[in-house]
Structure formats: C-alpha cells, structure tokens
N, C-alpha and C positions, 0 to 999 in steps of 0.2 A: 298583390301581383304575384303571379308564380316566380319564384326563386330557382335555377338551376344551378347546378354544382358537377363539375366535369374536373378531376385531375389527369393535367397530360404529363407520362412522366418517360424517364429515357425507355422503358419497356416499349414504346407504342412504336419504335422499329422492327420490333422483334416477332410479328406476327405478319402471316400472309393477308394483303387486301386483291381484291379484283379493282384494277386500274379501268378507266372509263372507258381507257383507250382497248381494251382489252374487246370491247363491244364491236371495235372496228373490223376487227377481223373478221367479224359474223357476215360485213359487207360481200364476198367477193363468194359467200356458199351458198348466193342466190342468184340466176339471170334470169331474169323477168323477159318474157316472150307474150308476145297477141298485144292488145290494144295498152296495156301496162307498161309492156316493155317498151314501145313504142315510144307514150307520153316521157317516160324517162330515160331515154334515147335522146330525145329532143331536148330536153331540161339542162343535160350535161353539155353536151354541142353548145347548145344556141345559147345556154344562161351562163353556167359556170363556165366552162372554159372560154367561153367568149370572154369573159370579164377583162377590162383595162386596169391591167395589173398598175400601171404608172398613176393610172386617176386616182385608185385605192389607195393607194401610197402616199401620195404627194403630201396630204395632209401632216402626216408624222414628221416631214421634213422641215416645217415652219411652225411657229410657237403663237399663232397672232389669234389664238380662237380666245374674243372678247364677247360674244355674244351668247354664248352656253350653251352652243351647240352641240350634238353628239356624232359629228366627222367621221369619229377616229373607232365609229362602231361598223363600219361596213366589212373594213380587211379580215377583221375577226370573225365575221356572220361566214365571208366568204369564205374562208380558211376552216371550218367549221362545216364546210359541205365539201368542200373541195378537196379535203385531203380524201375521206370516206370515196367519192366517188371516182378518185384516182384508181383505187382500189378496184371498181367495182367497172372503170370505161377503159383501164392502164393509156391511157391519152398520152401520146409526148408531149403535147401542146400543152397543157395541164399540168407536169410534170412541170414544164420549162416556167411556167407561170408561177407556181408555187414557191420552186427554186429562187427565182428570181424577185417576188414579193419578200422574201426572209431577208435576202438579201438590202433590199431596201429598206426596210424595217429594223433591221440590227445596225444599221449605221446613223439611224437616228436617234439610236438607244444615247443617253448623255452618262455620265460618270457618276452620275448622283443612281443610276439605274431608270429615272424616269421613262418612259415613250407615250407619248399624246402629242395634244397640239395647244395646250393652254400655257398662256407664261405664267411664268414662276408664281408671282404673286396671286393668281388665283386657279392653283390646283388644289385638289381634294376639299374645298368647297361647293358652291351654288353652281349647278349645271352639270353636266354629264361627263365631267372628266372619269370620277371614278369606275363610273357604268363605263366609257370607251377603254379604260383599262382592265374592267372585268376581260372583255371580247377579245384584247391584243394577249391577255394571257390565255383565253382558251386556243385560239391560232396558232401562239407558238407551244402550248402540248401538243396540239394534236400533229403538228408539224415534226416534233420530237420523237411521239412515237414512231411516223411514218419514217424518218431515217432511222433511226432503232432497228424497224424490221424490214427495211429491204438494205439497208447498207451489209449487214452481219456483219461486223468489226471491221469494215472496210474506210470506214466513214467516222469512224468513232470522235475526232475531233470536232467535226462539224453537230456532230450530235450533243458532246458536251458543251458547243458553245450557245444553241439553243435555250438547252435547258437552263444554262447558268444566264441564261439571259431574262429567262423568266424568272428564275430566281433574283436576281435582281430589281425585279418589277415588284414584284412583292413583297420583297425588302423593302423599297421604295416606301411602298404604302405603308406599312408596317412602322417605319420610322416617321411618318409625316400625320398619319389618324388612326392608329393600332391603338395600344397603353400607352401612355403615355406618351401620345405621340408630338412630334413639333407645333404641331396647327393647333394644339389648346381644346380640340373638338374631337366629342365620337364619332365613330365612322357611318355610325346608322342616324347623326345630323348632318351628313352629305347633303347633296343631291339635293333630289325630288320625292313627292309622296312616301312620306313618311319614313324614308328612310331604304325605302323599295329597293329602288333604284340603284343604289350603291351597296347596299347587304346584299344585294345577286353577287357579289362577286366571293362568296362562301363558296359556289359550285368550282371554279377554277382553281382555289386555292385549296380544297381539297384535293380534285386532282394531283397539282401539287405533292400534293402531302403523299398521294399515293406513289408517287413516282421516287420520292426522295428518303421517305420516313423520316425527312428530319422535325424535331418536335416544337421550332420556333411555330412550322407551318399550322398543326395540329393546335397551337395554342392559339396560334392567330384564329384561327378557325372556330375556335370555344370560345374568345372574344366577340367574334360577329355574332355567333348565338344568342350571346345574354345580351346584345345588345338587341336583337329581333324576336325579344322574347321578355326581357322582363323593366323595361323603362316604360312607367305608363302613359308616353307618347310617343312612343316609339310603334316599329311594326308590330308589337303583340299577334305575332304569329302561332304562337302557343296558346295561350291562355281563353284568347276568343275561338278559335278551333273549335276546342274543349267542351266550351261552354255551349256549344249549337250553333254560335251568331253569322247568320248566313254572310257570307263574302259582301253582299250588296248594305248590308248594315253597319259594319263594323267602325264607321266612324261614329264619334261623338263619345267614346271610351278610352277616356286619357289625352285625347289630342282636339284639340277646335280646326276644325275643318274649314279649309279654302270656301268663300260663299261668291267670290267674284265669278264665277262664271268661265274663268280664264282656262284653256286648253292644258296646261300643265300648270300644277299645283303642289305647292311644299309641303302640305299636310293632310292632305286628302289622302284615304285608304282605299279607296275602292278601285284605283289602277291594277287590272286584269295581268295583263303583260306581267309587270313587274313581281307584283304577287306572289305568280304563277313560278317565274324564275328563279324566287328565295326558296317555295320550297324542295325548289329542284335540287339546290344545296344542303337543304334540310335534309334529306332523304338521303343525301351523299354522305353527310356525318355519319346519320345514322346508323348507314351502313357499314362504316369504320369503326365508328367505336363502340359498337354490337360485338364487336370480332374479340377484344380481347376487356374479359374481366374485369382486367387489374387497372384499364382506364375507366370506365364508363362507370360512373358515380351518378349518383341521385335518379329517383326514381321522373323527375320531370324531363327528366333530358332523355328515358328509355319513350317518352308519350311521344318524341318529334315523328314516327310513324304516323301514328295513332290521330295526330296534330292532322301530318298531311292526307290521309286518307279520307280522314272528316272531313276538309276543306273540299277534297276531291266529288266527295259524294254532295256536299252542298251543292258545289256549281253545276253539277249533274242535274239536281234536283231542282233549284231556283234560275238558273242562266242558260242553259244548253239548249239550242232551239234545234226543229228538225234535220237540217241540213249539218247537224254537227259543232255547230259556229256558236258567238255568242259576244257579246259588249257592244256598248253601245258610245261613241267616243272612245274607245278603249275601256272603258268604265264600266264595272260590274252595275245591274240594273234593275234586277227582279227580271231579266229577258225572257225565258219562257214564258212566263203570261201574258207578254208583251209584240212578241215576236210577230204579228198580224198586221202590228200598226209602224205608220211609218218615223219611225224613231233615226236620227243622224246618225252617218258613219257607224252604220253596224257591219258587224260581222271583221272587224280587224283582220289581216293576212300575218301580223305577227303576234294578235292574240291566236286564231287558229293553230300554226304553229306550236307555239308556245302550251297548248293546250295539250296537241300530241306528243310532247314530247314529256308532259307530266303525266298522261296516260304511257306513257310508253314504261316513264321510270316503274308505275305503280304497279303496271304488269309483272315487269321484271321479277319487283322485289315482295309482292304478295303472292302471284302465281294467280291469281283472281281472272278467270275470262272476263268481267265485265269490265276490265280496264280492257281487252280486245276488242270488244262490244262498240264500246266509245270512239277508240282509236280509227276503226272501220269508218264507223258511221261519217265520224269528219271527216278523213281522208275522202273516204267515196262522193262526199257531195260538197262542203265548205272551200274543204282543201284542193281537189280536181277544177272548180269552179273558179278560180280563182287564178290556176295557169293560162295564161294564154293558150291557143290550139300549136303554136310553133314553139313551144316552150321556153323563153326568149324571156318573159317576164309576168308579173305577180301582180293580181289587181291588190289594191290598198285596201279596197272595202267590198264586198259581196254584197250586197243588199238582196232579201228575199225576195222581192218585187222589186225590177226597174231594167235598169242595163249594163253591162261591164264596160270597165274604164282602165287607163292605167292612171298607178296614183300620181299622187305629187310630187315637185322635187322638194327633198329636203337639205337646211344647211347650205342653201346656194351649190346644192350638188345637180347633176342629172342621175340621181340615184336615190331613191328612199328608203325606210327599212322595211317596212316591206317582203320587195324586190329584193333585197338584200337578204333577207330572213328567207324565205319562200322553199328556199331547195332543203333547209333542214329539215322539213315535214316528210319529203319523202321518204330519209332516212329511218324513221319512224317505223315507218310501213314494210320498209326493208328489210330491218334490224330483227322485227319482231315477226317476220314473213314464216320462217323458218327457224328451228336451232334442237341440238339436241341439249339439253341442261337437266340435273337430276338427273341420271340416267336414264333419260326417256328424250325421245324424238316430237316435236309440237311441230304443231302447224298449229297458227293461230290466222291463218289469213288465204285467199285459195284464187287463185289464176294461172295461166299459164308459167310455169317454171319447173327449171332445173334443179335441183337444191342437194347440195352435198354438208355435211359436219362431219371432224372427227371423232369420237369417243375419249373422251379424259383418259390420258394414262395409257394411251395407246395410240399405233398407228392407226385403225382398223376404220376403212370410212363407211359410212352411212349415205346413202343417195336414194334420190324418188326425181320420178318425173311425173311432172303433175302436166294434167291439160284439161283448162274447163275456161267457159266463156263469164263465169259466174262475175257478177252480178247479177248480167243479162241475161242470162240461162241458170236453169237451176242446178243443174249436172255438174259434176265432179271426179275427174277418175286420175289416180293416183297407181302409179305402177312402180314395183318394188325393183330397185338397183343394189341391192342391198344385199349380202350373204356374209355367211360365215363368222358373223360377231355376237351370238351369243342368243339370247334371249330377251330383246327389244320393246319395250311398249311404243306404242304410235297413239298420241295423243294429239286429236281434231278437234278442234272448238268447233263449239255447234251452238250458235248465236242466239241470244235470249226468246229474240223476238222468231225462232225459226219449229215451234211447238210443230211437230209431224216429220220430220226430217227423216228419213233412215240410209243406211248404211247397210252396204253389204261386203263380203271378203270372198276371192274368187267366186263370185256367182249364188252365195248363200246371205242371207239375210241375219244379220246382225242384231240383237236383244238389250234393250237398256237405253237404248238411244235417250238421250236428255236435255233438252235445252237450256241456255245457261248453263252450262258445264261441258268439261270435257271427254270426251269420248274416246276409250280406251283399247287399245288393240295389242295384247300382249301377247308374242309370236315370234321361233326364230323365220325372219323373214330371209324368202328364198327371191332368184332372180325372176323375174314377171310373177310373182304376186301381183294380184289388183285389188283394190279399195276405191267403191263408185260410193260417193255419198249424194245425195237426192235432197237438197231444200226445198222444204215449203214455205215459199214467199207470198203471203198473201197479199192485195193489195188492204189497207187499211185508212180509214178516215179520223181526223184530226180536228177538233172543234175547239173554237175559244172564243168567250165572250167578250164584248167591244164596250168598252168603257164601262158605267154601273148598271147595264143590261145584265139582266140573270141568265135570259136567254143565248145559245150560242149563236154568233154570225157571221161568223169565218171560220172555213174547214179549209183542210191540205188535206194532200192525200200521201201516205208515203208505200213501197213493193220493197219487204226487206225492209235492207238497210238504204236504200234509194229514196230519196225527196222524189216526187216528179212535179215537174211544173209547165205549164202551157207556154210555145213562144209563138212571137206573132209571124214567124217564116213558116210553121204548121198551117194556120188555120186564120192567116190575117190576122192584125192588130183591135178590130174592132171584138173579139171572140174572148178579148182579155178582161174584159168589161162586163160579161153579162151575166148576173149575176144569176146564182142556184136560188131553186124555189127555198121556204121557208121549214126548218124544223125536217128537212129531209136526210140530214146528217145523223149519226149518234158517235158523240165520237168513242175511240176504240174496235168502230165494228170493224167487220171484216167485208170489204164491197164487193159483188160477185159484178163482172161481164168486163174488166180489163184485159185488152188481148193484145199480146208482144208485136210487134209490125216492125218488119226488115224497114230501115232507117233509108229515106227517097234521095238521101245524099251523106256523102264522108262528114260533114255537119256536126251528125250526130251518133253520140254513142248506144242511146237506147230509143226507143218511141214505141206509144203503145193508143188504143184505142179506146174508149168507153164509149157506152149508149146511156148519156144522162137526160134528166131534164131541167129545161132552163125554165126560166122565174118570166116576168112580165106578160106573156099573150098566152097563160094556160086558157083562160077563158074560150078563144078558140078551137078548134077542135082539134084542128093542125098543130096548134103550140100547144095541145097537152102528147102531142107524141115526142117519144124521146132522140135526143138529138148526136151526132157522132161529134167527140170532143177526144181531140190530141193533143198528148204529151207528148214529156224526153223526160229524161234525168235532171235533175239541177243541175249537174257540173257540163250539160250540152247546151241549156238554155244562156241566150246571150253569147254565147263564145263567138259570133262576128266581130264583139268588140265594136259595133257603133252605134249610136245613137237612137237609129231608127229600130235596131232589133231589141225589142222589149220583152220581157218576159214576167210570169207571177207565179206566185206557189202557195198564196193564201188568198181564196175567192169569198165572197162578200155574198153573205145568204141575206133573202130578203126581208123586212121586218114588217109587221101586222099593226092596225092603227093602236091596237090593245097597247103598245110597248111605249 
C-alpha cells in the first residue's frame, strides 16, 4: 500500500491560501441574459428562495434520527447555493431566509459542539451522521464568509460566532473519530461505502483550515488522507488512481464488497456521488499544502493531483455518456458502453452535479479546457434536463430514453437530495463563465452576458458584453468595455469538438484558431472593440453495439455540445419506434442535411430537421424515399414533465438474418 507522510507544523499559518469562499465572489461579475438567464431567474425565485426555511431546520432541533437517515444534509446543500446566489439575485427574501436558517441552526448547536439529528449513542457511526455534518459545516462557512463581506466590521460579532460555531463542529468530530478519538474507530470506518461518505468531509475542513490557519485543522485534514489513502480496505483513493483501475472496478482490492444487492452498501467502492466528493477534498489539500515547502512532505502526498486528474479522465473515458450524465443506481458502471440500453435510475441529479463541480475544481487548478469541455457538455444537456421548465425543482434521474419525473421523497421528508443538490450545478457554470486569473481575461463558456473582473492589485476593471444565442446559433460577438489597463490577453475556449471555428478582431480575421485549446487575443483593449467568433457545430453520429453483437445498432446523434433527441409532441409517439435502416450509420461521421427550425412553441429550446431513412418498407418504392424526422435538444425533450410526453436519444438500427 502507498504510505503517505505530511508534517503539519506551526509554519502552515504563515502562508497565503485562496479560501473557497474567495470563488464566491466571481458570482456577482457575471448576469446572465437570453434563454440562460432566464432558466436562472427562475431557479433562484421558485427553488431557492422559495425554500422552507423552518422544514430545513426542524430536523437539527430533535435528536430521534434512529434509522440512518441523512435529514440533516439538505440545510447544508441549500446554504451552499443560497448564499452564492444571494450574491448574484441580492433577494431580501433570501437574505431574511438565510438569516434566519443560522439562526435556527446555532441554537441547536449543544455544548459538546455537536449539530445533527442522531442521539448520542449512535453518532459518528453507521449512517449518514458524519456526511449531514460534512454539509452543516459547509453552510455555516459559506454563511461566514457572506457576513465577512458585506457586514465590513459592522457585524463582527455575529461573524465570529459562526465561525466559532463551526469550529466547534469540528472539534466535535475531531474528539469523537479523529486520533485518537472517543468512539475507538477511524473516521474512514464511518458511514457508508467504504468510507466514501464520511472522508467528504476533508473538503469543509479544509476550508476551515483556510479560514483560520489553525494547525489542529490541517492535521485533522492529513488524518482523513492517510485514512483515504493507505488502509487496504479503506477508500484507496491514491493508489488505485495510479495504477489505471477504472472507477467501475475498483472493488475487490482490499475490501469484500456488498453482494446483497442492497441500495446502500458499507463496502462497496463504486458509489459515484461520494467518490467524486473525497476528491473534491483531495484537490483542496492539495492546493494547501502545494503553497508552502516546509509542510508538504513525501513525494505520494504531491501524486493527490495527479490521483485526481487520472480518476477524472477515467470517468470521462469509461462512464460519461452523451448528454454529459453518467451512473447507474448512482454506481459507477462501465456507462458509456452502456448508455443505449435500459439500465435503472441512470443519470443521478446529484451525481451530475457532483460531476461539475469536479470538473469545475479540475479547471480551476490545471487550467486544461477539456475540464471546460466536460463542464459544458453536462450542463447543456444532463444538468438543463433535469430542471423543471419553472425552475422550481430537480428530476432525481434523467433517463436517456423515457420521460421526466420528479423524484422521491427521502427520509420521510417532501424533499430529496437531489432537489436539494440541483442549484449547485449552476454555480458551476457561473463561477467558470467568466474571470480574469493569471493575468489574463477567459471566457471559458459563451451566451448572453454582462461580465465584469478586477485586476489583482488594482482597482482597474475589466468588462465585455457579450451577445450570442450560442448553442443554438453558432455566432458569438463579444464587444470591448474595457480601456486603460494595460496590455490584456483574452483568452476563448474553442471546444474540442468545434475543428473550423474562426475568429475575428474588429472585422479582420484571426490566425491559429485551435480546437481544444484556448485562443489567444493579446491587446490593450479599447471601448467597442469586437471579437465575433463563428463555431462549427457539425451535426455528428454515435453508434454502439448491443450486447455481443460486433455489429453497431444504436446511434444518437449529437450538434456541438448538444445530445438531440426525438419527442413524441414533434412528430407523435409512434415516430419513436421506428427503427433506422441497417449499417447506415458510421459512427463519428459527420451527417450532412440537419437544418435549425424556429421552435412551433416556448416548449422548446432548440429543434431542427433531417431527411433520413427509415428501416422496415424500403422494399417499396415509397419507403426507400427519405423521410422528415424532428428533433430538440435533450434538456427540451420531456420537460412536460408527464407521462405521456416521451422522448429518446438512442435509436435501434435494424439487424440482418446473418447476426
């Protein structure tokens, strides 16, 4: 087993870190305007600040959770979108709601530091106490920061009794399954799934750490490491990384695996969700104790990048289906090869989530467009897919073929996680819309928007106003608000899949253009400068073979970054049925006669046309002519939200007596 080695010593105050919270601020130097702005218009109104501040709460008030439920993870999820988009909607409602949640929250705190909803005798054990305590301490930072920066010493009591609040939370844990702790048990034998489950709460307690530099945190921190890292039944986060073993394999390597069948499981490895969230913590150390020297010991402990970027490109490579999405029960699967057939409760709403928000860190901290790449892909199709059209709430599961639902209740609640989960995706998309960092201006994301940043170390601001219809339209134009600060690069992702794209700068044609990489404009930019960039969104075919057939027989088709898929409010319910001729596909090509079509109701975001042909009566003369077959987008198809509106995104080619 890998062996890690981390000393944390009183130095590890004495250096500058970037607090998580520090991210938040990026919120409010973006307004999203056209169909974007619109859906997250909606999202804040109708979901978050709608929220019943009292229902969220209530749980913390009483002790009687005997069933192992995870209650006490909603206030956190919500508190975790809500402050950010306080920011970004300045809501009174929102405000008063927020206010008012801490408020209820801090008085349920006990003197031992506790807050949950489990008695005494069975915390930090079996069930999701630990995990509801990761979420109640990310709530109350992000709540911390938010009076931090708008109180300005006004409020300073109220600020320090937050903070000392979480501090105490984490004290808590620290004395009960840290070293040594009262419970006799490591903190990564919590929980669930191997330890999953309860080692997420690395990501909060380093925050923590950032906010405080005090070194019990940072130790506790290098605690959960070696514990998701070097016991060989434990998370072996590290080590299987390393070694290639794809996400969907990685049981039977140290630990015997759950065979019962059962929906949650104590030693099974391959919970997605959970996974995904340790290394979001991973990455957070990393980033810490990268920064100074004189901490960061042993050469395995510099691999937790390296750890999570491999994990990152795994699930790219073996789980990520077209619409962005991916697990199956929450459970990693082999899903891309899979994605055709009808597999249960695919597509999770707080795996997707959960997915962009690890693409989000990856971006961040490698500078890599194709964590952009990824980030898009889901949002535009898994993640939109999955909002209701009033924005209100979160389907549970997306299925590729079938219809939208809302999910279940969980924990005897009218609330699931989910729903609960749903609105941190946007931020996602938000955070990484815009920003200048490195002294350079990105755009990694392109629609209607405002977007301002300051310059490090200066007042001096940076603005553009951007206007493009893009996904739906290929057009892009970018106009300069921006003077007097110097000598600026403007750096445009130009997405993997976008080979022919060009750019131009006031009216002249641009050289180098590259896909997969970012695109460079180094200029003191003046007021109305323009930057029009031009994608080429081909439409493209997708084939996969069906059981131990060699042969492909099922294609999708995806324009861009866009899934499209057929619903039966287009072109009737029977049109979903009928299957493509045989071997008419290759997949990868590029399909020539899809043509864009203004949308016959508010419905839908995109819809387009093709002249294909269909399978069974070519023998006639009539059925070997080609036939008109309408789409939309995946995140259009289904949003009736009933029953009868069905939809598919993977068609059934037909097979030859030879097979």
């Amino acid at each position: 087993m890998v062996k890690m080695v981390v000393v944390a010593t009183a130095l590890a105050g004495c250096f500058a870190v970037r607090a998580e919270g520090d991210s938040l601020s990026q919120i409010g130097n973006v307004r999203l305007k056209g169909f974007l702005g619109a859906r997250l218009d909606k999202m804040i109104e109708n979901h978050v600040a709608a929220a019943d501040i009292d229902y969220l709460t209530a749980p913390f008030l009483e002790k009687t959770e005997r069933k192992f439920w995870w209650q006490t993870e909603f206030w956190g999820k919500w508190m975790h979108s809500s402050v950010p988009y306080l920011k970004y909607a300045e809501s009174a409602k929102l405000r008063a709601s927020i206010d008012r949640s801490v408020d209820i929250l801090l008085s349920s705190q006990e003197a031992n530091g506790y807050i949950g909803n489990y008695p005494e005798e069975l915390r930090c054990g079996e069930g999701w106490d630990v995990w509801g305590m990761k979420y109640t301490l990310m709530g109350l930072l992000h709540y911390h920061d938010l009076v931090k920066d708008t109180a300005k010493g006004k409020d300073d009591v109220r600020c320090e009794r937050v903070l000392s609040a979480a501090k105490r939370l984490c004290d808590y844990v620290i004395g009960e399954i840290g070293p040594n702790g009262k419970r006799g048990r490591e903190l990564w034998q919590t929980g669930n799934w191997t330890g999953f489950a309860s080692s997420s709460i690395l990501e909060p307690v380093m925050w923590l750490y950032r906010r405080t530099s005090e070194k019990r945190y940072l130790d506790f921190a290098t605690y959960i490491v070696r514990g998701m890292t070097e016991p060989d039944g434990g998370p072996r986060l590290l080590d299987l990384a390393l070694r290639g073993i794809s996400v969907a394999d990685r049981n039977g390597h140290g630990n015997k695996p759950n065979a019962d069948g059962h929906y949650v499981a104590k030693d099974n490895r391959w919970k997605a969700y959970e996974m995904m969230s340790c290394y979001q913590g991973l990455i957070e150390y990393w980033e810490v104790m990268r920064e100074s020297p004189l901490v960061f010991r042993g050469e395995k402990a510099a691999r937790l990048l390296e750890a999570a970027v491999a994990t990152g490109e795994q699930i790219v490579r073996d789980e990520i289906n077209l619409a962005g999405g991916c697990a199956c029960q929450e459970a990693w699967f082999h899903g891309a090869k899979k994605q055709h057939l009808p597999y249960a409760h695919l597509q999770e709403t707080c795996v997707t989530t959960t997915w962009m928000r690890f693409c989000e860190k990856l971006l961040d901290v490698t500078g890599d467009p194709k964590w952009a790449d990824q980030l898009e892909r889901t949002f535009y199709n898994a993640y939109l897919a999955a909002l209701n059209p009033a924005g209100s709430d979160f389907a549970a599961y997306t299925p590729l073929n079938g219809y939208r639902s809302s999910g279940m209740h969980h924990c005897y609640m009218h609330i699931n996680c989910c729903s609960a989960n749903g609105p941190r995706g946007f931020l996602c998309f938000l955070k990484e819309f815009f920003r200048v960092k490195d002294g350079a201006a990105v755009f990694n994301f392109y629609g209607s928007a405002l977007v301002s940043d300051t310059l490090p170390g200066t007042d001096k601001r940076v603005a553009f106003d951007m206007y493009s219809l893009y996904p739906r339209a290929d057009e892009v134009r970018i106009v300069s608000h921006t003077e007097g600060v110097g000598t600026l690069p403007l750096k445009l992702r130009i997405p993997a899949w976008a080979a022919g794209t060009t750019v131009t700068l006031n009216g002249k044609a641009c050289d180098g253009v590259r896909a997969g990489a970012y695109y460079v404009l180094s200029r003191e930019w003046r007021l109305g400068d323009i930057v029009e960039v031009r994608f080429a969104q081909p439409v493209v075919a997708h084939t996969l073979c069906d059981g131990t057939a060699r042969t492909p027989h099922a294609v999708a088709f995806t324009r861009g970054p866009i899934l499209l898929a057929r619903d039966s409010r287009l072109d009737g319910p029977g049109a979903l049925n009928e299957p493509y001729p045989m071997r008419s596909f290759t997949d990868g090509k590029v399909i020539a006669g899809f043509s864009v079509l203004r949308p016959s109701c508010d419905d839908f975001w995109m819809t387009f046309a093709a002249p294909l042909k269909f399978g069974s009566h070519t023998e006639n003369p009539e059925g070997r002519l080609e036939d008109a077959a309408f789409f939309c987008d995946y995140a259009s198809a289904g949003n009736a939200w009933r029953r009868d509106n069905h939809y598919r995104t993977w068609f059934l080619m037909e097979y030859g007596p030879h097979e």
